[in-house]
C-alpha positions in Angstrom: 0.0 0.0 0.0 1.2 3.6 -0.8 -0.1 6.7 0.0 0.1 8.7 -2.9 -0.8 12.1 -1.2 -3.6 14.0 0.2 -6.7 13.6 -1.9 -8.6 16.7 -0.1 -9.3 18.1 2.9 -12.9 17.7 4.7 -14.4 20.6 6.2 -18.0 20.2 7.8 -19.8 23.9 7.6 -23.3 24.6 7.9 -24.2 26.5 4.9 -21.3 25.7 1.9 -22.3 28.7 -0.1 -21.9 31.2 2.5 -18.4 29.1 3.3 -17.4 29.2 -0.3 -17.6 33.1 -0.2 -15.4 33.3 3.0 -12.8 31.1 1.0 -13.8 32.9 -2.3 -11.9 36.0 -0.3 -8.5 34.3 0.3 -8.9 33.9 -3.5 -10.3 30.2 -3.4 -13.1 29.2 -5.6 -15.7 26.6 -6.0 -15.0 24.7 -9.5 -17.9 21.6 -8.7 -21.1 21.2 -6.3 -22.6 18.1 -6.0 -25.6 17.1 -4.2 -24.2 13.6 -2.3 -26.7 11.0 -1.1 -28.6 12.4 -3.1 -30.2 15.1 -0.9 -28.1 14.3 1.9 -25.5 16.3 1.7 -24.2 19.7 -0.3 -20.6 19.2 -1.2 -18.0 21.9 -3.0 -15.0 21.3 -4.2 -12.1 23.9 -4.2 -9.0 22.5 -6.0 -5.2 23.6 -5.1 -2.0 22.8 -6.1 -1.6 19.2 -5.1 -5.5 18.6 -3.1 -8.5 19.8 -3.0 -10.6 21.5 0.0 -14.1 19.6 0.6 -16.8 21.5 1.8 -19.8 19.2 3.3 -23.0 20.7 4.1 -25.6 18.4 5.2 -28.7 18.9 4.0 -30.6 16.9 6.8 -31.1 17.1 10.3 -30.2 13.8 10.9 -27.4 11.3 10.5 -23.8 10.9 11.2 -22.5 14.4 10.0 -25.5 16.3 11.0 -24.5 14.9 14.3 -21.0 16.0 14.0 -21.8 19.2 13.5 -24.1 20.0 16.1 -21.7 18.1 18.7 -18.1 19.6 17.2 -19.5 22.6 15.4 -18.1 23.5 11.9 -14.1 22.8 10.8 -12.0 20.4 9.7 -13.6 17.0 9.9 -11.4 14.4 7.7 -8.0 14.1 5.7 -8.7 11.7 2.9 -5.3 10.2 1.5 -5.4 9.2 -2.1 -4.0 5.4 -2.9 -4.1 3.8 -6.1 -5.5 0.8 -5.1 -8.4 1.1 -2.4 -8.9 -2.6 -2.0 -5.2 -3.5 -1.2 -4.6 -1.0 0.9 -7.7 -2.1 3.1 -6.8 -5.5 3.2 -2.8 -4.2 4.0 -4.6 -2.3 6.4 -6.4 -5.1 8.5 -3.5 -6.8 8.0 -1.5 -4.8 10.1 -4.8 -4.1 12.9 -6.0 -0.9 12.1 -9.2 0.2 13.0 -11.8 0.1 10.1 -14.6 1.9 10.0 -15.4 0.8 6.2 -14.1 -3.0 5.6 -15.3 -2.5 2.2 -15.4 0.4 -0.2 -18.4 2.5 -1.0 -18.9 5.4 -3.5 -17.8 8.4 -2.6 -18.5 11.9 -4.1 -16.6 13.0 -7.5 -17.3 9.4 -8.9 -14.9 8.2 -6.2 -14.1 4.9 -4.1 -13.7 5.7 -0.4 -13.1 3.5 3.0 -13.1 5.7 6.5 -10.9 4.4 9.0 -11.9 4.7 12.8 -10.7 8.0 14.7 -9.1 5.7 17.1 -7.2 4.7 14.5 -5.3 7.9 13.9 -6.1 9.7 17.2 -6.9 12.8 15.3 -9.4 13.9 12.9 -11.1 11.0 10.7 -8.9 9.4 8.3 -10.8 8.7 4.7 -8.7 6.5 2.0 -9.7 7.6 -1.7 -9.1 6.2 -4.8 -9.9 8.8 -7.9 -11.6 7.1 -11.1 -9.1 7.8 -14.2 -8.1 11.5 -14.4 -9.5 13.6 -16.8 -7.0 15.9 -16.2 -9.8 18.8 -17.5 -9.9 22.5 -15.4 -12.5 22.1 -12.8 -12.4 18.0 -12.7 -11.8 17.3 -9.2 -10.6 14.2 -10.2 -7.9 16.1 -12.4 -7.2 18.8 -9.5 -5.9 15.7 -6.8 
């Protein structure tokens, strides 16, 4: 398993319009929304040099990050490390005892493959594994931005 780099950066917010103008300010912009669940969650994404900022709005009063967000308020929630191969590097993974919160992958947002590990597991803020689908390589692709 290799980590190829930070994918993006999970930030939990509220409203994500009214975040996207605060970062809109430090010269950030939105290039993609997508409506995630559907309807369960508003998601930007604001592509950098080298990853990508997530911003995750959820769009219901219930379930796990409307729950993190009332408990923790808004802010950084997850780091999600890009591999190449999202299977192997679970199964490396239990391998070597860490703390899964996803055994297998699910769909993640941007057309992406995406396992969570535990916070225990990192002692820090939630650790997501993502593997991209090809690149596009395109302006605005958040796949080609990562």
């Amino acid at each position: 398993m290799k980590i190829q780099g930070v994918h993006h950066i999970g930030i939990l917010v509220r409203d994500a319009r009214a975040a996207a103008e605060r970062f809109r300010a430090l010269g950030l912009e939105v290039t993609t929304w997508e409506d995630y669940g559907p309807g369960l969650l508003r998601i930007g994404f604001i592509p950098m040099e080298g990853a990508m900022l997530e911003l995750i709005e959820p769009l219901t009063a219930d379930g796990f990050n409307a729950d993190w967000l009332r408990e923790r308020g808004e802010g950084l929630q997850h780091i999600a490390f890009q591999v190449d191969d999202i299977y192997a590097a679970i199964d490396t993974l239990k391998g070597r005892g860490v703390a899964l919160q996803d055994e297998t992958p699910r769909a993640g947002a941007a057309n992406t493959l995406i396992a969570f590990l535990t916070q225990q597991a990192t002692g820090g803020p939630m650790v997501e594994l993502t593997q991209p689908p090809a690149r596009s390589n395109e302006p605005g692709d958040p796949q080609g931005a990562g």
